[in-house]
C-alpha positions as CSV (number, residue, x, y, z in Angstrom):
1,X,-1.4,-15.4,26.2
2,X,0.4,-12.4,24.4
3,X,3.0,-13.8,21.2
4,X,6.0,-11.9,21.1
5,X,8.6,-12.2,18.2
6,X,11.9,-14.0,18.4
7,X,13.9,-11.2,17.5
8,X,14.6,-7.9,19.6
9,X,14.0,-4.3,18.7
10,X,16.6,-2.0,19.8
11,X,14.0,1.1,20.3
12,X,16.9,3.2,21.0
13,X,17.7,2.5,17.3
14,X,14.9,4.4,16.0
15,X,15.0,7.7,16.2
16,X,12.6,10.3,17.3
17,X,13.4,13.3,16.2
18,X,13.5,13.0,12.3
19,X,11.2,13.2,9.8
20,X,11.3,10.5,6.8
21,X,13.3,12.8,4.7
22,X,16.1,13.6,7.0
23,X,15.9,9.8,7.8
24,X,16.1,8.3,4.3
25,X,18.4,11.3,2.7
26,X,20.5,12.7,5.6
27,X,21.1,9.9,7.8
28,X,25.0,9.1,7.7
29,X,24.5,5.4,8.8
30,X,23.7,2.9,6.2
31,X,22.9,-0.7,6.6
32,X,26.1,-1.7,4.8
33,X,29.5,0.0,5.8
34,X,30.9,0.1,2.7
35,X,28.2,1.3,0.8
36,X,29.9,4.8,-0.8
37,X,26.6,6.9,0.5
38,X,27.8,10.6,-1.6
39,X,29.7,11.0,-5.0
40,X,30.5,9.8,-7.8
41,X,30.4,6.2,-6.6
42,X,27.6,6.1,-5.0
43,X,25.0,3.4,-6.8
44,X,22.0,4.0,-8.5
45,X,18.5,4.3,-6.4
46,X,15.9,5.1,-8.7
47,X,15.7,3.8,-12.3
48,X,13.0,5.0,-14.8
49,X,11.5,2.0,-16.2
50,X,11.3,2.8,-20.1
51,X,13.7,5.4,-20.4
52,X,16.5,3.4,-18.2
53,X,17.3,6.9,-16.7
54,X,19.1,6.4,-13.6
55,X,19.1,9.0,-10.5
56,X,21.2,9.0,-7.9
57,X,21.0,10.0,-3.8
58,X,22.7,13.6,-4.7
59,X,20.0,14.1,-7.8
60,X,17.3,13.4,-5.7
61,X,18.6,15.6,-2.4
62,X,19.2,18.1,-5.1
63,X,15.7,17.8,-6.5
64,X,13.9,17.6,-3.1
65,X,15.2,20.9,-1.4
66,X,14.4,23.1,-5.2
67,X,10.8,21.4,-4.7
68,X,11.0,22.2,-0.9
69,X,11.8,25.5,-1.8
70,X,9.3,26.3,-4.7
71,X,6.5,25.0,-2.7
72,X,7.4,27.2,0.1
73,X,7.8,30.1,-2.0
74,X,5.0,29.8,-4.6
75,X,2.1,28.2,-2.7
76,X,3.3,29.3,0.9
77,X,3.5,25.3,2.1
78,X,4.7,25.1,5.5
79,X,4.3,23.3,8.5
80,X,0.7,20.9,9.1
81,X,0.0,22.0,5.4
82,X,-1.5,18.8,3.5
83,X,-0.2,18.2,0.4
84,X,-2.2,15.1,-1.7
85,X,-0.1,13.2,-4.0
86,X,-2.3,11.9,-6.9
87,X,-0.5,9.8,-9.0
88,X,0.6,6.9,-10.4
89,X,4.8,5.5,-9.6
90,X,7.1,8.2,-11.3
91,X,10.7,9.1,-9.9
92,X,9.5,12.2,-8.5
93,X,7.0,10.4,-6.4
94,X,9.2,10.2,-3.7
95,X,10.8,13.8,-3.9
96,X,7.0,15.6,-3.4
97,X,7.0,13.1,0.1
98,X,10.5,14.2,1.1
99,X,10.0,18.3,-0.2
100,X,7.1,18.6,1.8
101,X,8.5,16.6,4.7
102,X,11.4,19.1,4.8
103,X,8.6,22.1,5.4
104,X,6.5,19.9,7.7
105,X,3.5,19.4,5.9
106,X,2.3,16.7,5.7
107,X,1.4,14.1,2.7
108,X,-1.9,12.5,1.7
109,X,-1.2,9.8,-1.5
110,X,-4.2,8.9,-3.6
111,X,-5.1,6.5,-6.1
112,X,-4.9,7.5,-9.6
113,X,-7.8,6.0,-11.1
114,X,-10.3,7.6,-8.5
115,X,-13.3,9.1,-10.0
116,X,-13.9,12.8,-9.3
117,X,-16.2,12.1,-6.4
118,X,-13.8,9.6,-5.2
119,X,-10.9,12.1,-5.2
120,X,-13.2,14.9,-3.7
121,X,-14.0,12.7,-0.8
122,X,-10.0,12.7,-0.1
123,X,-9.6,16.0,-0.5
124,X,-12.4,16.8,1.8
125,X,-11.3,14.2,5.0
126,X,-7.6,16.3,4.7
127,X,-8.2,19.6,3.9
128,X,-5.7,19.2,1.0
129,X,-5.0,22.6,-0.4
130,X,-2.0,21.6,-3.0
131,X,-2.2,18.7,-5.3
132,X,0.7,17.0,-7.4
133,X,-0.8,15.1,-10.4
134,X,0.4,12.0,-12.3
135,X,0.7,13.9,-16.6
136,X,-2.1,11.8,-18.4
137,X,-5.3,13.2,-19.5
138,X,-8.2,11.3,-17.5
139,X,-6.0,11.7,-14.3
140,X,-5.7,15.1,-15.3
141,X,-9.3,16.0,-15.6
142,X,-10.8,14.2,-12.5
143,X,-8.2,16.3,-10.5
144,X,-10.0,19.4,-12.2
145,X,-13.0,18.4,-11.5
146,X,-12.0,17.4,-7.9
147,X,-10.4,20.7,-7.5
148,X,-13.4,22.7,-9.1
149,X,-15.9,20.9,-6.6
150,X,-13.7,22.2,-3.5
151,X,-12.7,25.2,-4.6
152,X,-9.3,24.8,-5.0
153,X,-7.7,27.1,-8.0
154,X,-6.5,24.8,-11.2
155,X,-3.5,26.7,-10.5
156,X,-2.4,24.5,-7.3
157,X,-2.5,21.7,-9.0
158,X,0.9,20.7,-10.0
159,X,1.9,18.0,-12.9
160,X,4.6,15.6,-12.4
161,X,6.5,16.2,-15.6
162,X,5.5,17.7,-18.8
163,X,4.0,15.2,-21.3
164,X,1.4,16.4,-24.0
165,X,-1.9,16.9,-22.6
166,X,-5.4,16.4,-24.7
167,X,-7.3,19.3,-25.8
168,X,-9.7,18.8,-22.4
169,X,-7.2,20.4,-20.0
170,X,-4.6,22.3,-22.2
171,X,-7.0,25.5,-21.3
172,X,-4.7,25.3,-17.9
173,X,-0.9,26.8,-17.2
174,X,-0.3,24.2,-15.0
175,X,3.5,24.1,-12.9
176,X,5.3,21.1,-13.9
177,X,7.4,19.7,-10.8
178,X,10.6,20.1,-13.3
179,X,10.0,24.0,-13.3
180,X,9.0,24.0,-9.9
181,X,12.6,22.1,-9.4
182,X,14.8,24.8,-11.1
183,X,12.8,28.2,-9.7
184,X,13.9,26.3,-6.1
185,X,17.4,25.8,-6.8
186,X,18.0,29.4,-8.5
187,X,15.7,31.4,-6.1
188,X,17.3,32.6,-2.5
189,X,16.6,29.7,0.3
190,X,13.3,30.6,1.7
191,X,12.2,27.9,4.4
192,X,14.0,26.9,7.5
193,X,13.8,23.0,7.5
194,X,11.4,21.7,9.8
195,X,12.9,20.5,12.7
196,X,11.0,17.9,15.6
197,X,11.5,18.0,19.1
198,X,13.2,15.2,20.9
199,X,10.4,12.5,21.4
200,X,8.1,14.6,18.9
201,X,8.6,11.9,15.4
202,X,5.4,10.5,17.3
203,X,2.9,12.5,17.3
204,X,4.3,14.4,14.0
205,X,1.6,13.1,11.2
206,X,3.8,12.6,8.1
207,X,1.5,10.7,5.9
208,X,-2.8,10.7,6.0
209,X,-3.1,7.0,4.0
210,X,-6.5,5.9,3.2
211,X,-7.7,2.8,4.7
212,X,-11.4,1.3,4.9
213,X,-10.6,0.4,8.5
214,X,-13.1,-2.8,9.9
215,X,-16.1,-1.1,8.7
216,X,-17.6,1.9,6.5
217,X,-16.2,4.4,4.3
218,X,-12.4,5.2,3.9
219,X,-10.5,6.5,6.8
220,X,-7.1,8.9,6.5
221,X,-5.0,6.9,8.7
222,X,-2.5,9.2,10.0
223,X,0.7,7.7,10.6
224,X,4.3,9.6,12.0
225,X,7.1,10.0,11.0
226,X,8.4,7.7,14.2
227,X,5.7,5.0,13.2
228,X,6.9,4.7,9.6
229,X,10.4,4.9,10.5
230,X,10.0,2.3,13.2
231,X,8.5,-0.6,10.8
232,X,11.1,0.4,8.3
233,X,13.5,-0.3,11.2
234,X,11.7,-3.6,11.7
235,X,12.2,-5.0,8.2
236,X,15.4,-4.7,8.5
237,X,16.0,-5.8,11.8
238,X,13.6,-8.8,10.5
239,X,15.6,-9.9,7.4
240,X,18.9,-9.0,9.1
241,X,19.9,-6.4,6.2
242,X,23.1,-4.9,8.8
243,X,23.9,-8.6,9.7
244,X,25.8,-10.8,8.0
245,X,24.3,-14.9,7.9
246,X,24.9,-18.0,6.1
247,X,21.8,-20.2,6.1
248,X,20.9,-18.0,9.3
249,X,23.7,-18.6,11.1
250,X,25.8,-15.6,12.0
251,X,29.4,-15.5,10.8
252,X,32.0,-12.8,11.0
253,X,31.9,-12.2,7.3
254,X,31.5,-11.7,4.8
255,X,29.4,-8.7,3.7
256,X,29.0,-9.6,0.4
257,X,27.7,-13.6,1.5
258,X,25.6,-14.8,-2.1
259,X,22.9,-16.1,1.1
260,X,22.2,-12.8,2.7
261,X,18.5,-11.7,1.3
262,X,19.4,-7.9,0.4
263,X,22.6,-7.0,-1.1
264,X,24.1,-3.5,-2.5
265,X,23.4,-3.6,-6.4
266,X,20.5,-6.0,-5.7
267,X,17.8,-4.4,-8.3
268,X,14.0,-4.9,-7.3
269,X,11.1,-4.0,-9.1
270,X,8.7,-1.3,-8.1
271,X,5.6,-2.2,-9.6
272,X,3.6,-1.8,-6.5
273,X,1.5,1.2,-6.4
274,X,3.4,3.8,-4.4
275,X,0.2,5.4,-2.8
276,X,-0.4,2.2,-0.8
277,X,1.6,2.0,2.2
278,X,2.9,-1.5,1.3
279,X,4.4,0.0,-2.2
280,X,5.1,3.4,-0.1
281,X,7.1,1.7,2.7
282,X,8.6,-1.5,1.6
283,X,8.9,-1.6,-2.1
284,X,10.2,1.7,-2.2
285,X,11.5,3.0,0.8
286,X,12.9,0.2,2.4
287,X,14.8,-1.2,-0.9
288,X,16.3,2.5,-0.8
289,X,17.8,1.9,2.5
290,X,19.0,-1.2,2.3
291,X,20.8,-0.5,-0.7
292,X,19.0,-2.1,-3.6
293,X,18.1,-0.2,-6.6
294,X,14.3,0.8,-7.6
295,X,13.1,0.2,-11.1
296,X,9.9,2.9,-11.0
297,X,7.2,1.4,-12.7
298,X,4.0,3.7,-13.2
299,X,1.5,0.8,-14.4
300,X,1.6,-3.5,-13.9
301,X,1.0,-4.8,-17.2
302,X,2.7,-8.3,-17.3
303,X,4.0,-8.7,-20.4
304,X,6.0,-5.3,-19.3
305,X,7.0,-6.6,-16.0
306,X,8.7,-9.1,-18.2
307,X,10.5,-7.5,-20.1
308,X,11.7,-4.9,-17.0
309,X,12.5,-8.0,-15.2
310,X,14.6,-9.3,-18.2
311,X,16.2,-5.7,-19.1
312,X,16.8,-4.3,-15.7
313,X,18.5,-8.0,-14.8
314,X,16.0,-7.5,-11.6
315,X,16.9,-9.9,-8.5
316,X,14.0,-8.8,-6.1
317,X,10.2,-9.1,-6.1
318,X,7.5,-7.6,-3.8
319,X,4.2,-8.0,-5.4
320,X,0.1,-9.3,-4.3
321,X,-1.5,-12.5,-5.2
322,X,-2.9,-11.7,-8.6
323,X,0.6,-10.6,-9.8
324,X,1.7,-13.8,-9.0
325,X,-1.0,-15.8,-10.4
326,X,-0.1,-14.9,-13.6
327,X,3.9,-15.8,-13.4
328,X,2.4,-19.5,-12.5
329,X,-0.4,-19.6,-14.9
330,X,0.4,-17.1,-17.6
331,X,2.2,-18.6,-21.3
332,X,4.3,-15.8,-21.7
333,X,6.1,-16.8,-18.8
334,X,8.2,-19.7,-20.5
335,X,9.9,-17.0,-22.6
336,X,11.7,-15.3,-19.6
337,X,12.7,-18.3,-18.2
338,X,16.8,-16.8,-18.2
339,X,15.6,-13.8,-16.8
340,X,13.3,-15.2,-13.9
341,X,16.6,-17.6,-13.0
342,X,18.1,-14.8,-11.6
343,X,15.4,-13.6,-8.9
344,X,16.5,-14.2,-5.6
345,X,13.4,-13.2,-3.9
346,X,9.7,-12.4,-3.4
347,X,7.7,-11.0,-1.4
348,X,3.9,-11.4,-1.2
349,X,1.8,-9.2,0.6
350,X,-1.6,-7.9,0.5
351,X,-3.6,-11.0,0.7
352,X,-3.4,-14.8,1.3
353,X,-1.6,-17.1,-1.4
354,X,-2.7,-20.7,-1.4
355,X,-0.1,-23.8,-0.5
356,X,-1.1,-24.6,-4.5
357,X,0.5,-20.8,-6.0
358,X,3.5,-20.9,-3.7
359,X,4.2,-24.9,-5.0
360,X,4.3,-23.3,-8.8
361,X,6.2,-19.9,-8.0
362,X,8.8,-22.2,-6.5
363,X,9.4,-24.0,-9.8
364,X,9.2,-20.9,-11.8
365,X,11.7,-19.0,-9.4
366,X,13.8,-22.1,-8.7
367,X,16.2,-19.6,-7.3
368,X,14.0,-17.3,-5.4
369,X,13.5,-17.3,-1.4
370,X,9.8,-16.9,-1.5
371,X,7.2,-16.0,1.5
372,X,4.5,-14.0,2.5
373,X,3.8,-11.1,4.8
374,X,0.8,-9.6,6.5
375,X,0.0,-5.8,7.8
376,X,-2.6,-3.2,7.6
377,X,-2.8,0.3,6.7
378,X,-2.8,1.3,10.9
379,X,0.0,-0.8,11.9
380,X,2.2,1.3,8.7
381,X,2.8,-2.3,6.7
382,X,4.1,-5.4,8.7
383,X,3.3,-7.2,11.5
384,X,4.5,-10.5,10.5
385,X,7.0,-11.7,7.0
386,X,8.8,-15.1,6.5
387,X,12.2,-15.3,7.9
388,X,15.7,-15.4,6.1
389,X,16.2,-19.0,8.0
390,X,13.5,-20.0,5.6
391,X,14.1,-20.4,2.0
392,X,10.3,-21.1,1.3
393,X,8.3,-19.9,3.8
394,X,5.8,-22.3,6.1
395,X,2.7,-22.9,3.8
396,X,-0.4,-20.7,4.1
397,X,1.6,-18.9,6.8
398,X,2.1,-15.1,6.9
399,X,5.3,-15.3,8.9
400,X,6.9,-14.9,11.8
401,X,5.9,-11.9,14.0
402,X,8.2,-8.8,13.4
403,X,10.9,-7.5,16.1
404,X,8.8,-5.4,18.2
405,X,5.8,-7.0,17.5
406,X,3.3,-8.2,20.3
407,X,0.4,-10.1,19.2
408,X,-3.0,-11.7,21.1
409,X,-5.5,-13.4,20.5
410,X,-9.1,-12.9,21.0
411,X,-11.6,-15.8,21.2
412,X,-15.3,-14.9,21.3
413,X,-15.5,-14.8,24.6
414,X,-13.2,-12.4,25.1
415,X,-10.6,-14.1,26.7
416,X,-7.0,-15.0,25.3
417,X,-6.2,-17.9,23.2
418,X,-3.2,-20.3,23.6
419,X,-1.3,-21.2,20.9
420,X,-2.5,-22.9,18.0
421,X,-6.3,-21.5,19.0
422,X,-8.3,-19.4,16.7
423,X,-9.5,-15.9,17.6
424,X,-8.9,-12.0,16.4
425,X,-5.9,-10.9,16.2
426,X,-4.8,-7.5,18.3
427,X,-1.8,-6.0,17.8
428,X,1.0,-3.4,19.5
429,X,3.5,-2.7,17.9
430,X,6.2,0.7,17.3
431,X,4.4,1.3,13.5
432,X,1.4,1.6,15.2
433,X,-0.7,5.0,13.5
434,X,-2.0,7.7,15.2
435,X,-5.5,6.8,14.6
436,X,-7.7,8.0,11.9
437,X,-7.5,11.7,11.0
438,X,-10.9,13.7,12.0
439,X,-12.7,10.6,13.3
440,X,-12.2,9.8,17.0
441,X,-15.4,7.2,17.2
442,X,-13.5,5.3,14.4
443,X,-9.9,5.7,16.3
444,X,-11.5,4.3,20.1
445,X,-13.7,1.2,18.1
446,X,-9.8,0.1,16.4
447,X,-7.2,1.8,18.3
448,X,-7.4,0.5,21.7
449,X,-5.3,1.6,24.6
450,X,-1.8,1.0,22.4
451,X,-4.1,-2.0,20.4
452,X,-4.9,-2.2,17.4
453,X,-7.8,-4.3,16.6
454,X,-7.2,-5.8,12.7
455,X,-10.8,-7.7,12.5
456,X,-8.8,-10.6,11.2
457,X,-8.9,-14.0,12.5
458,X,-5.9,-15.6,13.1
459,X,-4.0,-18.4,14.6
460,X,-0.7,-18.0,16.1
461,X,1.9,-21.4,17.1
462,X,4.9,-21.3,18.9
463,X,6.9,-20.0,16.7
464,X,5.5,-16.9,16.5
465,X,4.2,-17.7,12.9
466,X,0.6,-16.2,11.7
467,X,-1.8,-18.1,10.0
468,X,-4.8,-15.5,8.7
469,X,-7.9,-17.8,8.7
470,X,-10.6,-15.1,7.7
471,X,-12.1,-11.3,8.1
472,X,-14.4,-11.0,11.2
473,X,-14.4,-7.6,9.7
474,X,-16.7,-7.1,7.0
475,X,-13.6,-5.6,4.5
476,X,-13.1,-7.5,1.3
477,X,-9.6,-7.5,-0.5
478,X,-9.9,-7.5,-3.9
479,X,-6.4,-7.5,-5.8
480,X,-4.8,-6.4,-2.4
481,X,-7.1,-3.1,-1.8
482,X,-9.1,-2.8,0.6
483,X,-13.1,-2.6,-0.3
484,X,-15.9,-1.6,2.2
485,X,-19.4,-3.1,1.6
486,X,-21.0,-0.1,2.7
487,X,-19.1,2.7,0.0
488,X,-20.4,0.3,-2.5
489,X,-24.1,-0.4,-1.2
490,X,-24.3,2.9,-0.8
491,X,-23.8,3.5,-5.1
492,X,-25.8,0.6,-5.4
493,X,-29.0,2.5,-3.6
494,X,-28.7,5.4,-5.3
495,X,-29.9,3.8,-8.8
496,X,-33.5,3.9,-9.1
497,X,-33.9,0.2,-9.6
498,X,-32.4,-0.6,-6.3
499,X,-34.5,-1.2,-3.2
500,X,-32.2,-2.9,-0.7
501,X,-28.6,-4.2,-1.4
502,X,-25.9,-6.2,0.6
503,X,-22.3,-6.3,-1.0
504,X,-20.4,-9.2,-0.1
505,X,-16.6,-10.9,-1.2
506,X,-16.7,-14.3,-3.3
507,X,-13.5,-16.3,-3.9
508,X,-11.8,-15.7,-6.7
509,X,-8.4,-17.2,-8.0
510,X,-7.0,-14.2,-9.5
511,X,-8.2,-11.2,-7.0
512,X,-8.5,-12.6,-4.1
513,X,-12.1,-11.5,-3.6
514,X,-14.3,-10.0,-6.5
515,X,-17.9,-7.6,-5.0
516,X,-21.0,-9.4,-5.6
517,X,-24.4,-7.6,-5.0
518,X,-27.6,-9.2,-3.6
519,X,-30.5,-6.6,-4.4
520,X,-34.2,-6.3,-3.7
521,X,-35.6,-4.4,-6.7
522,X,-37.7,-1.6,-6.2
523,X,-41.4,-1.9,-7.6
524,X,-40.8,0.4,-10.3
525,X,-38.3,-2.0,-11.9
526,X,-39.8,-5.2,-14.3
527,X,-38.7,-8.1,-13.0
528,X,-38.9,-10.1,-16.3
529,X,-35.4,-8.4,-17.8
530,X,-33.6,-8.6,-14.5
531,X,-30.7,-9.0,-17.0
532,X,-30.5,-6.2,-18.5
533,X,-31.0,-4.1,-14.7
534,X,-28.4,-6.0,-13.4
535,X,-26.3,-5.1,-16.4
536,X,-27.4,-1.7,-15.9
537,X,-26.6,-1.8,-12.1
538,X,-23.1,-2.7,-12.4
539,X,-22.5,-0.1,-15.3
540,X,-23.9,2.2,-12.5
541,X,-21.4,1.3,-10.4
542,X,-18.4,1.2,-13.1
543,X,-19.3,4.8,-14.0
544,X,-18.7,6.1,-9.8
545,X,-16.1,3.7,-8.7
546,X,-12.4,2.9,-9.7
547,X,-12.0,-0.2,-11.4
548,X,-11.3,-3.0,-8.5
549,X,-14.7,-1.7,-6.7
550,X,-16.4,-2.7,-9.8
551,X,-19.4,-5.7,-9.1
552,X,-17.3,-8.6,-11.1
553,X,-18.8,-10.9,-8.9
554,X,-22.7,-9.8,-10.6
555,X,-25.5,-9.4,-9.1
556,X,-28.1,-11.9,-7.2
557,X,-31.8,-10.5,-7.1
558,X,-33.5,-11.7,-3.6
559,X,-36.3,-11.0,-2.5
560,X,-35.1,-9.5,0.6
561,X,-31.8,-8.7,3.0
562,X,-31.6,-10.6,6.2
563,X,-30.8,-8.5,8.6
564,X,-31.1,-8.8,12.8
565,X,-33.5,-7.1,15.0
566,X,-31.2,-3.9,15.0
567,X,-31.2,-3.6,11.1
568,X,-27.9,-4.9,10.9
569,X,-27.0,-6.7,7.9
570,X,-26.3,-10.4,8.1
571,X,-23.9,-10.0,5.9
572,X,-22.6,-13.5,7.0
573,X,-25.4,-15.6,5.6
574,X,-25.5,-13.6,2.5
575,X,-21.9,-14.4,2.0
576,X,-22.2,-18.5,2.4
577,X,-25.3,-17.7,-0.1
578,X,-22.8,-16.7,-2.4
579,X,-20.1,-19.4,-2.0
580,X,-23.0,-22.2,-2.6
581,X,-23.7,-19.8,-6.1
582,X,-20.3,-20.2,-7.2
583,X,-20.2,-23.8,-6.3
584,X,-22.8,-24.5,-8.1
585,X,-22.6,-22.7,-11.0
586,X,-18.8,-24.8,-11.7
């Protein structure tokens, strides 16, 4: 049987012809009618965390056309240019997105703690011929080297704002988007703003997001302008932000009801990372359009979450598992207990939470509607959130399918499952991405005649509400990113130790999932300090990999890799070889 949500999608509502920018900054309609859009009464959307600097909607069109108009006129950015975004949350994160939106290039946001190969690879799947770079020193340097690899002159690599660089990389001039912002606004207007055909927001790519897909190496997921805009569309459709409710019932009025879930001068924290689509689309984009205020955090550390939460008087939430692990478990907590009062709401996303975490987040946010939600990289974020009728949502459930949403079920077999039966979930829904940028064999095995296959095992009642049981896809989530076995077996191999390897995901209370390694050791390696080459394995694989690829899970010597007659790895039985070496190691 196909599972549809309870809630309607107007697709007339969502409109095809604009690009994010022009939705976002130009659109005259807001959620809330009397919510002063322009002038001097217009509220705050962005707030620097540590500086309290507060930017409005006029700053930020102001700053996005200069940028829009530098990049045209310096660096010749127009129309299917790519433009990669390698950075960690700043204010002008969003303005490089909407500047080259307005020339129709198209964006491609990376993680700032990539290693130089790790960027390279990015830069190589999207042709990226511009990069703006987050002002610290190590980011700094591994987007020389990146840049040096490829080819691309230091000079197109553009720094956020102008903090004091180390010695390293002062040997570069490099533009500072602040510059950049001023040449645009004094220089004569040199672009015409990129315009899309009726029915064209579609097929427009606006965003190339990296993703690990159900198997192998990253994947730019390309997703338009319409797909982004669309799942926007459907979180607020989902959580009623242009309705008015009491307990979920509708009234007349008021506006300004203390139940409704997002309110104008509502403040939530941005502490997600803004080059993931879940911190890209909901945390920042959608809080903008529904009227709440953005406090731009560049890096979680909790004791300064804290004290933003505390000096920002935050109300909303949107975080992953491990965050939330530590406001039940950590001691600095009890401090903030004032502060934490007033949250009226969080979000979890990313990754399961147990029934156990969400019984102790409801004590320590006594005050807080809290849920989960569940989406993917190709579907451009949700597919399924708790509702507002809930003030808690169901436990271990990932919500209610969104508006739009259309959901089966997949048993073994093949054919569909009923209600309440277990099988892999396949959704269609408006969000839907393109498919993966440059690889069409990856596109037909996930994208599947307007399908898209997640690899995740669900079940799905009634009610529309999503339970995740488990990956059939071999993907591990460790603190809500996405890990493929395969990039890291692939490290593993390449020390000379290493004869075989099979990566697989353990359990693990605060990430979710932590990489652990089962290798066959070459014959040129002594067996009697397989301590120290283990050590020396996973210091391999911290020296070529960002930090939440690292092998905290060890490594398990074997004697061999069970694989089936096709040399596939069982990477199955490897996997319950691990759970019964955590069990018995507690």
């Amino acid at each position: 049987m196909q599972f549809r949500s309870k809630k309607s999608l107007d697709s007339t509502a969502i409109p095809d012809d604009l690009t994010i920018a022009q939705f976002i900054l130009d659109t005259p309609a807001r959620p809330d009618p009397n919510r002063p859009v322009r002038g001097p009464d217009a509220q705050t959307w962005l707030i620097q965390d540590g500086t309290g600097r507060c930017i409005g909607v006029d700053e930020l069109m102001r700053r996005t056309y200069g940028l829009a108009n530098a990049m045209n006129l310096k660096y010749g950015i127009s129309d299917e240019d790519v433009v990669l975004l390698f950075s960690k949350n700043h204010v002008d994160f969003p303005v490089v997105i909407w500047a080259a939106h307005r020339l129709g290039a198209v964006v491609s946001p990376a993680n700032p703690s990539f290693t130089a190969s790790e960027l390279r690879y990015q830069l190589e799947r999207t042709n990226a011929t511009l990069m703006f770079v987050y002002p610290d020193v190590d980011t700094v340097a591994v987007a020389l080297e990146a840049a040096k690899q490829m080819n691309i002159p230091a000079e197109r690599i553009v720094l956020l704002d102008a903090k004091t660089l180390g010695s390293a990389v002062t040997h570069v001039d490099f533009a500072r988007v602040e510059d950049l912002v001023q040449a645009g606004l004094k220089a004569h207007r040199s672009f015409t703003e990129y315009r899309i055909a009726r029915g064209g927001a579609k097929d427009k790519a606006a965003l190339l997001c990296f993703s690990s897909g159900t198997t192998g190496r990253p994947k730019a997921v390309a997703i338009s302008h319409y797909a982004f805009i669309a799942n926007l569309m459907q979180f607020v459709v989902h959580n009623e932000v242009n309705e008015s409710y009491y307990n979920g019932s509708k009234v007349i009025v008021p506006w300004d009801s203390e139940k409704r879930r997002f309110r104008v001068g509502d403040v939530c924290l941005g502490v997600l990372p803004s080059y993931h689509i879940y911190g890209l689309l909901m945390n920042l984009h959608f809080n903008l359009y529904a009227g709440l205020s953005v406090v731009v955090v560049p890096t979680f550390k909790y004791m300064d979450m804290l004290a933003s939460i505390e000096r920002y008087r935050v109300t909303h939430l949107m975080l992953v598992p491990p965050q939330t692990v530590l406001l039940c478990k950590h001691p600095a907590t009890a401090a903030y207990r004032t502060a934490l009062d007033r949250i009226r709401f969080l979000l979890m996303g990313a990754a399961p939470v147990s029934r156990e975490i969400t019984d102790q987040l409801v004590k320590v946010l006594p005050n807080a509607q809290i849920g989960q939600g569940y989406g993917m990289t190709e579907t451009c974020t949700g597919v399924c959130m708790f509702p507002v009728s809930q003030k808690t949502g169901t436990s271990g459930s990932a919500g209610q399918l969104m508006p739009g949403c259309i959901a089966r079920v997949a048993k073994p077999d093949g054919t569909l499952a009923s209600a309440n039966e277990p099988g892999e979930l396949f959704v269609s829904t408006p969000g839907m991405a393109i498919g993966y940028y440059g690889d069409e064999e990856a596109t037909r095995e996930t994208f599947l005649d307007g399908w898209v296959r997640t690899g995740d095992e669900v079940v799905i009642n009634e009610n529309t509400e999503v339970w995740v049981i488990d990956r059939l896809k071999e993907i591990m989530k460790v603190n809500g990113f996405q890990v493929a076995p395969a990039e890291l077996e692939g490290c593993i191999l390449d020390h000379p130790f290493v004869a075989d390897c099979c990566v697989v995901g353990v359990p693990d209370a605060y990430s979710g999932e932590i990489p652990l390694a089962f290798v066959v050791l070459a014959e040129s390696a002594c067996s009697n300090h397989n301590a120290d080459v283990a050590q020396d394995i996973m210091q391999h694989v911290a020296k070529n990999k960002v930090a939440y690829k690292h092998l905290k899970g060890g490594v398990e010597f074997v004697d061999s890799i069970p694989k089936n007659p096709s040399g596939k790895l069982l990477r199955r039985v490897l996997r319950e070889k691990a759970r019964s070496l955590k069990a018995a190691k507690m």
